[in-house]
N, CA, C and O atoms as a GROMACS GRO file, in nm:
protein
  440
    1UNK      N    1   0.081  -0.119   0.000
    1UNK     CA    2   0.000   0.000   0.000
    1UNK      C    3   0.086   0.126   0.000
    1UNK      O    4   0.064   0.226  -0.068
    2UNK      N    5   0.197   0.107   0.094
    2UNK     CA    6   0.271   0.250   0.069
    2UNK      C    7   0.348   0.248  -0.064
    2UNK      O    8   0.389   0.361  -0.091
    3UNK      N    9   0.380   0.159  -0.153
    3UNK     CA   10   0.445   0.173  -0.244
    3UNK      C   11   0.376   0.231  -0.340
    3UNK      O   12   0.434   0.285  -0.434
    4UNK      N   13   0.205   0.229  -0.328
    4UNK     CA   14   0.088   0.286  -0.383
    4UNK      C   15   0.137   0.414  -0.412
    4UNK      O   16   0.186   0.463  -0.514
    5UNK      N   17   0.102   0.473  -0.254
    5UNK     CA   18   0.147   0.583  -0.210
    5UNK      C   19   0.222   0.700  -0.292
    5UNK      O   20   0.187   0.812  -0.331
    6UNK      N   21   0.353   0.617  -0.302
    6UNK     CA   22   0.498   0.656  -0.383
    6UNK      C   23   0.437   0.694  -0.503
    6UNK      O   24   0.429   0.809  -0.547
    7UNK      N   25   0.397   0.594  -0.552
    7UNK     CA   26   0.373   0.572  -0.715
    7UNK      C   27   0.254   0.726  -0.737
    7UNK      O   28   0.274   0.824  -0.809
    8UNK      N   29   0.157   0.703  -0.665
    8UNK     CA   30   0.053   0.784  -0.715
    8UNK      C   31   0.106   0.938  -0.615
    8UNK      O   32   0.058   1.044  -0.656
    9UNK      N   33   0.160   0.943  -0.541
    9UNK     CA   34   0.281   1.113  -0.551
    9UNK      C   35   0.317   1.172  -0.673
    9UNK      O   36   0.282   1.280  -0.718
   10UNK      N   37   0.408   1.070  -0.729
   10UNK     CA   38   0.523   1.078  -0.858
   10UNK      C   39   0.427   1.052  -0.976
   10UNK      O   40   0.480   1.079  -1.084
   11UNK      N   41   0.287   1.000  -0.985
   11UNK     CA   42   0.230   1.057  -1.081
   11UNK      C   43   0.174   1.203  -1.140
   11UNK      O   44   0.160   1.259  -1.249
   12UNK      N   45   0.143   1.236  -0.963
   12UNK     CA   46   0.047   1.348  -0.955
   12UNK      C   47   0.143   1.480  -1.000
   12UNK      O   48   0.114   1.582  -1.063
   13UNK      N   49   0.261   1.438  -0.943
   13UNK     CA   50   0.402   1.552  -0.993
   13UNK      C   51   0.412   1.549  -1.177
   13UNK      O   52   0.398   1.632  -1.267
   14UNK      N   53   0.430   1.464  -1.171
   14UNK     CA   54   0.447   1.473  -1.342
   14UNK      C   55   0.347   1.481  -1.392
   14UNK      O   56   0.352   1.535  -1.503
   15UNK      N   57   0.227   1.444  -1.350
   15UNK     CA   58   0.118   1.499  -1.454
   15UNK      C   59   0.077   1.644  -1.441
   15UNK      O   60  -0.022   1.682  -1.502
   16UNK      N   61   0.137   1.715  -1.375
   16UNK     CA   62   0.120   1.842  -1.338
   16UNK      C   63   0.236   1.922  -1.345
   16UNK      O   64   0.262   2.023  -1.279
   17UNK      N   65   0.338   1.839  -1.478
   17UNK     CA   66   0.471   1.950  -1.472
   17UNK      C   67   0.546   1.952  -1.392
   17UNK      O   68   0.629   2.042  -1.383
   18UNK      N   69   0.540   1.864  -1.318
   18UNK     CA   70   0.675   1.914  -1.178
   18UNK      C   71   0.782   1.766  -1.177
   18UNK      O   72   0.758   1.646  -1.187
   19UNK      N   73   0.903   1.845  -1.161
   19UNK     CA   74   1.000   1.750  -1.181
   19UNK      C   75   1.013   1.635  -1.048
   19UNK      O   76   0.984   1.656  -0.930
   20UNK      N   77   1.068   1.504  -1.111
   20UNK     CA   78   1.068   1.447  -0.965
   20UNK      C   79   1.121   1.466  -0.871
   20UNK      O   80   1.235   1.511  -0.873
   21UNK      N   81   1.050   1.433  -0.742
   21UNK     CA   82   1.110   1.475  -0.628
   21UNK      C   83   1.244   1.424  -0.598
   21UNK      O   84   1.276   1.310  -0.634
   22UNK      N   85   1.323   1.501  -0.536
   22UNK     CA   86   1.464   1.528  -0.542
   22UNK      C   87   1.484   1.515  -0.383
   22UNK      O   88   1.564   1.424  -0.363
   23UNK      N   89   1.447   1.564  -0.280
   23UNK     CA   90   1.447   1.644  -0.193
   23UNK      C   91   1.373   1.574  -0.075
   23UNK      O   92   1.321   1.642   0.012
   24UNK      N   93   1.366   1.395  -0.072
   24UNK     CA   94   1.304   1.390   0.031
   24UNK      C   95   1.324   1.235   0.032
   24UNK      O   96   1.258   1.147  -0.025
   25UNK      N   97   1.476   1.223   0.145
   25UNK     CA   98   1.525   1.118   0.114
   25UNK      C   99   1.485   0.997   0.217
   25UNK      O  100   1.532   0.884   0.229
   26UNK      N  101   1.382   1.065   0.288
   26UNK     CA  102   1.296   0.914   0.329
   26UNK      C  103   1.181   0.887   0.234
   26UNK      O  104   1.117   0.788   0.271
   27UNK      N  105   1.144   0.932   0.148
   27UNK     CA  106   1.053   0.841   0.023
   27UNK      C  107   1.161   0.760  -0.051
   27UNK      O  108   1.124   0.672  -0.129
   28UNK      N  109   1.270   0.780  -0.036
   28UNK     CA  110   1.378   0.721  -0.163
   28UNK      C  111   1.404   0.619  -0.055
   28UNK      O  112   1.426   0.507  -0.102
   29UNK      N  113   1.410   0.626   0.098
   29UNK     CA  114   1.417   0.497   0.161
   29UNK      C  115   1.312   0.368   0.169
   29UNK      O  116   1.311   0.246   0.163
   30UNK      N  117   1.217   0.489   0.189
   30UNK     CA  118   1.053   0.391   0.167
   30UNK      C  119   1.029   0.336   0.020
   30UNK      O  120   0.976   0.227  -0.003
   31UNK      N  121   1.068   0.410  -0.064
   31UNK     CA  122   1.083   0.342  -0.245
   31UNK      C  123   1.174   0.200  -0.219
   31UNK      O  124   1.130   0.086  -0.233
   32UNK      N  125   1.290   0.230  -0.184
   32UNK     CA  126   1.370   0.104  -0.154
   32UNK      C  127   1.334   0.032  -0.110
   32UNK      O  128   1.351  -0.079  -0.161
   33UNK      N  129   1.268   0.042  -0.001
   33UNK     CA  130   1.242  -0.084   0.059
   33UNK      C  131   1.088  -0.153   0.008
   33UNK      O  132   1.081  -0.276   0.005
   34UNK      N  133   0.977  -0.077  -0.030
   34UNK     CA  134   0.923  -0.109  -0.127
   34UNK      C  135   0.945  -0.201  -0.273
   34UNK      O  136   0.891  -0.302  -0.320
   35UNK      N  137   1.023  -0.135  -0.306
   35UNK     CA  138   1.041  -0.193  -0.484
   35UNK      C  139   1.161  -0.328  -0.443
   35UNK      O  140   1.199  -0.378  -0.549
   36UNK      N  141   1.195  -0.364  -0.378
   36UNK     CA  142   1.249  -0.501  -0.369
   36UNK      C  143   1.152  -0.610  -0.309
   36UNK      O  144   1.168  -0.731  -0.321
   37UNK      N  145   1.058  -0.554  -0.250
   37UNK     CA  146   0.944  -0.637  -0.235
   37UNK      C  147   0.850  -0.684  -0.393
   37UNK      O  148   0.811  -0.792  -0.435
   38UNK      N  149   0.841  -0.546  -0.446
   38UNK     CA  150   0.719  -0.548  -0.563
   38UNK      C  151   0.837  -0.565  -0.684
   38UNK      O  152   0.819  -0.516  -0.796
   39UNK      N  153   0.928  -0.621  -0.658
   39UNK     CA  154   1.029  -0.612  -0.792
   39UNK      C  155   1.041  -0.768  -0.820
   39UNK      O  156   1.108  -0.808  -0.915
   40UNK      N  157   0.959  -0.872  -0.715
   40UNK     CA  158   1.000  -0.963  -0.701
   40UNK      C  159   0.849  -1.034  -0.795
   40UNK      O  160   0.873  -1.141  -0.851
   41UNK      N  161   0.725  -0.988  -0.809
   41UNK     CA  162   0.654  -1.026  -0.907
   41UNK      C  163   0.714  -0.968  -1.062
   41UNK      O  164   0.715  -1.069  -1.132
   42UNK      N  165   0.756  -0.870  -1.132
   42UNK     CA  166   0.834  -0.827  -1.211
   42UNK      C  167   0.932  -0.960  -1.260
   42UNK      O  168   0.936  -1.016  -1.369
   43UNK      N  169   0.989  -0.980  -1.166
   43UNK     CA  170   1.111  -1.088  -1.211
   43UNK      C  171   1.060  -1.235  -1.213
   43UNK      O  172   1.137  -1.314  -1.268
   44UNK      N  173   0.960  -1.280  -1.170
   44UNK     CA  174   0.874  -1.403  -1.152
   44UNK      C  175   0.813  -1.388  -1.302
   44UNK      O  176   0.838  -1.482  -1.377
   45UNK      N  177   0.747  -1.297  -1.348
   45UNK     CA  178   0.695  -1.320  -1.476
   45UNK      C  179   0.754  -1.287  -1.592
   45UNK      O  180   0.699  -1.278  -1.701
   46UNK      N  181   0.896  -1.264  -1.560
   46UNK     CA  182   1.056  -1.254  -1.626
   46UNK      C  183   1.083  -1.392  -1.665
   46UNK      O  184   1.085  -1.422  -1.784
   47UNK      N  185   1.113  -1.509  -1.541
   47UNK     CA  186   1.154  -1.608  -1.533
   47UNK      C  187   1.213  -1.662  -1.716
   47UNK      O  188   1.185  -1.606  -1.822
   48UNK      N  189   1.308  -1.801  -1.692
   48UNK     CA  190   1.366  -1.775  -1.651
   48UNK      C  191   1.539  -1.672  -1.574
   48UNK      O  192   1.645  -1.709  -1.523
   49UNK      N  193   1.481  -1.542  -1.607
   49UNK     CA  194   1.578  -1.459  -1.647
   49UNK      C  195   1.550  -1.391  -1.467
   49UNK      O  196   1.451  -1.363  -1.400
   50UNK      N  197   1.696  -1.386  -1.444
   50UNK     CA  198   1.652  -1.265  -1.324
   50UNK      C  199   1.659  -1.099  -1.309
   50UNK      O  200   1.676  -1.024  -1.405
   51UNK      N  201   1.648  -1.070  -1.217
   51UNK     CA  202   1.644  -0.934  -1.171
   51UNK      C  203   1.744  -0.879  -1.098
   51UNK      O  204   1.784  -0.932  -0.994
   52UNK      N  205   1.817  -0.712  -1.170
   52UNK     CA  206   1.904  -0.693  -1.055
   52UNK      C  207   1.874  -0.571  -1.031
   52UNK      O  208   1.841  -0.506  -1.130
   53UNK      N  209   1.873  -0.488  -0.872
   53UNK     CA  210   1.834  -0.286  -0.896
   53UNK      C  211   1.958  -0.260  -0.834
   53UNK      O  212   2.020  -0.329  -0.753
   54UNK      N  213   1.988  -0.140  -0.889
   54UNK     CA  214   2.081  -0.087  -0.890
   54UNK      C  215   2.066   0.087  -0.838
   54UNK      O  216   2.034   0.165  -0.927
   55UNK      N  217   2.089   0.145  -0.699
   55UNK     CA  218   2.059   0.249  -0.676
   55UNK      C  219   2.158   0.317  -0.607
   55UNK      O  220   2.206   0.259  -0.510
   56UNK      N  221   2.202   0.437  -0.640
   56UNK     CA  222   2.290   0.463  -0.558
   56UNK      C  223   2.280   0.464  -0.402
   56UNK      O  224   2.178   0.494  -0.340
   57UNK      N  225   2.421   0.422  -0.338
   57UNK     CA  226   2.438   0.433  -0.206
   57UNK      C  227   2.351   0.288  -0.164
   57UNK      O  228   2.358   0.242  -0.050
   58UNK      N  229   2.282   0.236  -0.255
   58UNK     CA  230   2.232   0.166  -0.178
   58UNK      C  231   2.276  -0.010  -0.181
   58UNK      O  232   2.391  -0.018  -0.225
   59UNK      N  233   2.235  -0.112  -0.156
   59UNK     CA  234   2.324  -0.259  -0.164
   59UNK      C  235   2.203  -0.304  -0.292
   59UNK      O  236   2.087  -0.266  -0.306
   60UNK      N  237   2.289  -0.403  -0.376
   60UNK     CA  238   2.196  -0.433  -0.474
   60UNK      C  239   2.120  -0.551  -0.440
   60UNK      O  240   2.149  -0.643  -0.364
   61UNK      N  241   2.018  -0.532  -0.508
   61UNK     CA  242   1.905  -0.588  -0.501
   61UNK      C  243   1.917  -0.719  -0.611
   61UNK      O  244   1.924  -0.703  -0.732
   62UNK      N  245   1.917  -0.840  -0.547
   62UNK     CA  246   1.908  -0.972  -0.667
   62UNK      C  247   1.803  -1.033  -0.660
   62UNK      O  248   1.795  -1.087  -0.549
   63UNK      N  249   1.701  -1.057  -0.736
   63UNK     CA  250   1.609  -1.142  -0.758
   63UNK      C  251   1.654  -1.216  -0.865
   63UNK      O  252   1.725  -1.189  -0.961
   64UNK      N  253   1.577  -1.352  -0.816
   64UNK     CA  254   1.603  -1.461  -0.938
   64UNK      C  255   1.744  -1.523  -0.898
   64UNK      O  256   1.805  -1.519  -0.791
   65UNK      N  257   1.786  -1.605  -1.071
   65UNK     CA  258   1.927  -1.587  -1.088
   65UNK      C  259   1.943  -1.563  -1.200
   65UNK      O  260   1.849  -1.515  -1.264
   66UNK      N  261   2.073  -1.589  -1.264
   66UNK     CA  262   2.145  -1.537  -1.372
   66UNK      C  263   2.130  -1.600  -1.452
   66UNK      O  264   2.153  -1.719  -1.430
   67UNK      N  265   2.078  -1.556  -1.605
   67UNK     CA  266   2.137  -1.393  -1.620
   67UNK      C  267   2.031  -1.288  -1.582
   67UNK      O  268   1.912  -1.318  -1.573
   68UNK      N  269   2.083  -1.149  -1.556
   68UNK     CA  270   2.061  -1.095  -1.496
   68UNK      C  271   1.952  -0.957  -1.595
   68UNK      O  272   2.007  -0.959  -1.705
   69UNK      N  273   1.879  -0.891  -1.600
   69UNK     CA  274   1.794  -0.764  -1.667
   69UNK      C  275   1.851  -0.661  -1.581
   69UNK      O  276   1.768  -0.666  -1.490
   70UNK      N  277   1.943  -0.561  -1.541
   70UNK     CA  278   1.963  -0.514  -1.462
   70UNK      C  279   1.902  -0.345  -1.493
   70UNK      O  280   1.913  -0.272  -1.591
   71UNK      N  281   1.829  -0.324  -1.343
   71UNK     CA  282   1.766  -0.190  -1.366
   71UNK      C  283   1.848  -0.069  -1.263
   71UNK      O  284   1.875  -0.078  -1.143
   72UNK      N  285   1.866   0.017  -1.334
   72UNK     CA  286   1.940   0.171  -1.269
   72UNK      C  287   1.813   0.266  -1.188
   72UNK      O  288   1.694   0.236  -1.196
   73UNK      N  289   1.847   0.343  -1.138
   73UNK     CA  290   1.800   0.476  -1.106
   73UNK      C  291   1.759   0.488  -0.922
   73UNK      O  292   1.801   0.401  -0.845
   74UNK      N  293   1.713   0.550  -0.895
   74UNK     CA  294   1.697   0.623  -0.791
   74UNK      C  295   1.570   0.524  -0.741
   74UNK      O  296   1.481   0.520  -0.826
   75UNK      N  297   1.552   0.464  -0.651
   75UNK     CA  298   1.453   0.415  -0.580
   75UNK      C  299   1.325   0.401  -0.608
   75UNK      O  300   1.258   0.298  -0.606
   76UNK      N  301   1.283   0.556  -0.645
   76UNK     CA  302   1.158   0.604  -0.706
   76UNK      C  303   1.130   0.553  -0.838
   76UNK      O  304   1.032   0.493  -0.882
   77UNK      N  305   1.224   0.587  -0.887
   77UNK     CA  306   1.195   0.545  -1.036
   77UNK      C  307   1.192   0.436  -1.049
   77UNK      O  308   1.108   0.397  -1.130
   78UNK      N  309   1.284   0.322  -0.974
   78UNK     CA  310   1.286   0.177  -0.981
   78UNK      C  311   1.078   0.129  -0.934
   78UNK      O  312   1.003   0.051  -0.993
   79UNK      N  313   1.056   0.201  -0.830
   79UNK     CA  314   0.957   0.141  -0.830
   79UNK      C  315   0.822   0.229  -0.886
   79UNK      O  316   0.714   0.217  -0.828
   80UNK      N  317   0.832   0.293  -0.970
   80UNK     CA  318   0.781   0.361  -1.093
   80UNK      C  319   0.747   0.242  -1.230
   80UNK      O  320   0.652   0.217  -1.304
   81UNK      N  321   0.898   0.186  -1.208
   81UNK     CA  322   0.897   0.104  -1.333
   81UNK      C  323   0.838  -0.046  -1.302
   81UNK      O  324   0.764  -0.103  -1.382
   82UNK      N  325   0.870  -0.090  -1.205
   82UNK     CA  326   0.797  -0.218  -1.152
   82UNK      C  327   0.663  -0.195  -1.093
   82UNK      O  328   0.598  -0.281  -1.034
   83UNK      N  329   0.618  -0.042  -1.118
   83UNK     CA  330   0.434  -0.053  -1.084
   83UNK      C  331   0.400  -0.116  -1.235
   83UNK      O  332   0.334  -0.219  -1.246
   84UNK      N  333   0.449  -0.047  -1.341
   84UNK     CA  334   0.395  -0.014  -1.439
   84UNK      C  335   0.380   0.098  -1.502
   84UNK      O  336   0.294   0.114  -1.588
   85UNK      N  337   0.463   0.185  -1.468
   85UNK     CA  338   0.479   0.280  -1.488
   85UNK      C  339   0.632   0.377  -1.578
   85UNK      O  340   0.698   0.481  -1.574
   86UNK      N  341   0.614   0.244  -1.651
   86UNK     CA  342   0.799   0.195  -1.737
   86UNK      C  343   0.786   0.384  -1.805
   86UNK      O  344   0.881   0.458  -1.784
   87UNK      N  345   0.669   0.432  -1.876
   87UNK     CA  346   0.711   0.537  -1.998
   87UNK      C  347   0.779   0.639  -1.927
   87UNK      O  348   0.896   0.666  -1.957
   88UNK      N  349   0.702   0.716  -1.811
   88UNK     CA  350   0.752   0.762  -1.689
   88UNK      C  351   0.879   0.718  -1.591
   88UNK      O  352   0.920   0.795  -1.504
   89UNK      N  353   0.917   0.635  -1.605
   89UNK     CA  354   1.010   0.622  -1.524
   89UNK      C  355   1.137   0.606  -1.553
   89UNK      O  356   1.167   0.526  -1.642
   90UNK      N  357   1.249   0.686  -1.474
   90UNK     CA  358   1.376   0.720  -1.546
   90UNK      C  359   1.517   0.608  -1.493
   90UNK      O  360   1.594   0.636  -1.402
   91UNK      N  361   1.522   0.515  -1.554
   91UNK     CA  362   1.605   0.394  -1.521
   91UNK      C  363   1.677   0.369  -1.660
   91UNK      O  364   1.635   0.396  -1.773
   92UNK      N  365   1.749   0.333  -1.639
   92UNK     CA  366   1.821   0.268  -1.752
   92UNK      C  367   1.839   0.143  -1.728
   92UNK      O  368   1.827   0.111  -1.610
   93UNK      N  369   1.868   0.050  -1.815
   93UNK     CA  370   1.806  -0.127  -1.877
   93UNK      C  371   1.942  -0.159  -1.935
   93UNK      O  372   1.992  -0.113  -2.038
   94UNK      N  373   1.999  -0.257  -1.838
   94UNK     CA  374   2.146  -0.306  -1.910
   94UNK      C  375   2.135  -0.471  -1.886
   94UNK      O  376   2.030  -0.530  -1.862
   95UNK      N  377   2.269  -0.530  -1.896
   95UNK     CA  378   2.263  -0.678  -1.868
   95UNK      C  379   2.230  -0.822  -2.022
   95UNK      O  380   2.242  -0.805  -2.143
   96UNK      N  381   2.208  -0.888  -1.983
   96UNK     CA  382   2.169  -0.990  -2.110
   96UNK      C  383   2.089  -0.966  -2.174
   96UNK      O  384   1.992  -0.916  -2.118
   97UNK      N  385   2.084  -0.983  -2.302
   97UNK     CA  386   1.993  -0.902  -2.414
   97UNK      C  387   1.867  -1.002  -2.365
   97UNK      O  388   1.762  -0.959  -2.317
   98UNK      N  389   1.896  -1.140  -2.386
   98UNK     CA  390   1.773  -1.214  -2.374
   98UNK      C  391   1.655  -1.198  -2.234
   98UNK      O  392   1.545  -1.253  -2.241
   99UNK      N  393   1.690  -1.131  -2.134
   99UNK     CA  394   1.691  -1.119  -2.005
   99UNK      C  395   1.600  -0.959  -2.031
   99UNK      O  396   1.482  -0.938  -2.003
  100UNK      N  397   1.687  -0.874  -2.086
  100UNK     CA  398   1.588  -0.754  -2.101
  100UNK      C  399   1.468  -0.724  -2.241
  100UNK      O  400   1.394  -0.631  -2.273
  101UNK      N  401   1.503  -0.871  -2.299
  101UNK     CA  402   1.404  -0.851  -2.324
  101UNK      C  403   1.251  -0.906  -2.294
  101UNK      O  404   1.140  -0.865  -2.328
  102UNK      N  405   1.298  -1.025  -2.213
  102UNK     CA  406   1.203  -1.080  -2.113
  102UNK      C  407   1.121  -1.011  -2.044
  102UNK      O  408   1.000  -1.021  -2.027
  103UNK      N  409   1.243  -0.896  -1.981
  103UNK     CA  410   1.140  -0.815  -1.855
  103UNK      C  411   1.099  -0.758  -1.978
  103UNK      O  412   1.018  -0.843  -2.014
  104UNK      N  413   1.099  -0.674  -2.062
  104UNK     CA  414   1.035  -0.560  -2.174
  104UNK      C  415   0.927  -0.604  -2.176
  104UNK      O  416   0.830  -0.532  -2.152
  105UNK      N  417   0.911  -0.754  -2.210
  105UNK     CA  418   0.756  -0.791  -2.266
  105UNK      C  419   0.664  -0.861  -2.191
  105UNK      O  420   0.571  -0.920  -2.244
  106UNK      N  421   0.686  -0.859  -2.044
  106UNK     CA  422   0.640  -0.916  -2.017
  106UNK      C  423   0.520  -0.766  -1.904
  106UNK      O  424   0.554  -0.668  -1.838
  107UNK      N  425   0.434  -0.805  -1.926
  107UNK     CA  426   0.296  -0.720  -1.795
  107UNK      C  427   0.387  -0.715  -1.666
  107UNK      O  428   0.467  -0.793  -1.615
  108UNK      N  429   0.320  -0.534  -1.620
  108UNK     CA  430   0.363  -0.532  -1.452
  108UNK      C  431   0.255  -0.476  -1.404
  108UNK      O  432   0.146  -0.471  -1.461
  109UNK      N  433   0.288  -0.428  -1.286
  109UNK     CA  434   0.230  -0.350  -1.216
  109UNK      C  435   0.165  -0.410  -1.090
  109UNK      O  436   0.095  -0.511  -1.085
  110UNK      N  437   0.195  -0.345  -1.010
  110UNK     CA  438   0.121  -0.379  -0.818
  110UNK      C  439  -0.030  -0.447  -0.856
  110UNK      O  440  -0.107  -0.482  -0.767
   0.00000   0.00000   0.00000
């Protein structure tokens, strides 16, 4: 529910022009700890390819195993992109081609 939360904040900002929040680094803790929970249906309907997040400062996140779809960005955005909310959300997509393209096609969202 709080990852809800997150998600529908960071909609309401961008659908209204405003850049993402920058400035409020217990949502980027609560995103974290969120999106490794909800990152773990994401990578289940990946299978068999896994999941890796990648955020600064923070320890990475492995779901699955290898090989790996590995996702970048800031907390928020990680769990932006594992609502379903991929067009909006600012991550970058590295790792095994076959792997990203697994996660690409496959349905998300909470």
């Amino acid at each position: 529910m709080v990852g809800v939360k997150v998600v529908s904040l960071e909609d309401a900002r961008r659908a209204n022009g405003m850049p993402r929040r920058a400035d409020r680094a217990d949502l980027e803790d609560l995103a974290w700890r969120t999106v490794r929970f909800a990152a773990r249906r994401t990578a289940r309907q990946a299978r068999p390819y896994g999941l890796r997040l990648h955020a600064a400062g923070r320890p990475v996140g492995k779901i699955g195993s290898p090989p790996y779809a590995i996702l970048t960005g800031e907390p928020t955005e990680l769990l932006l992109f594992v609502s379903g909310r991929r067009d909006a959300a600012q991550v970058t997509i590295e790792g095994d081609a076959e792997a990203i393209a697994a996660l690409e096609a496959q349905a998300s969202g909470l």
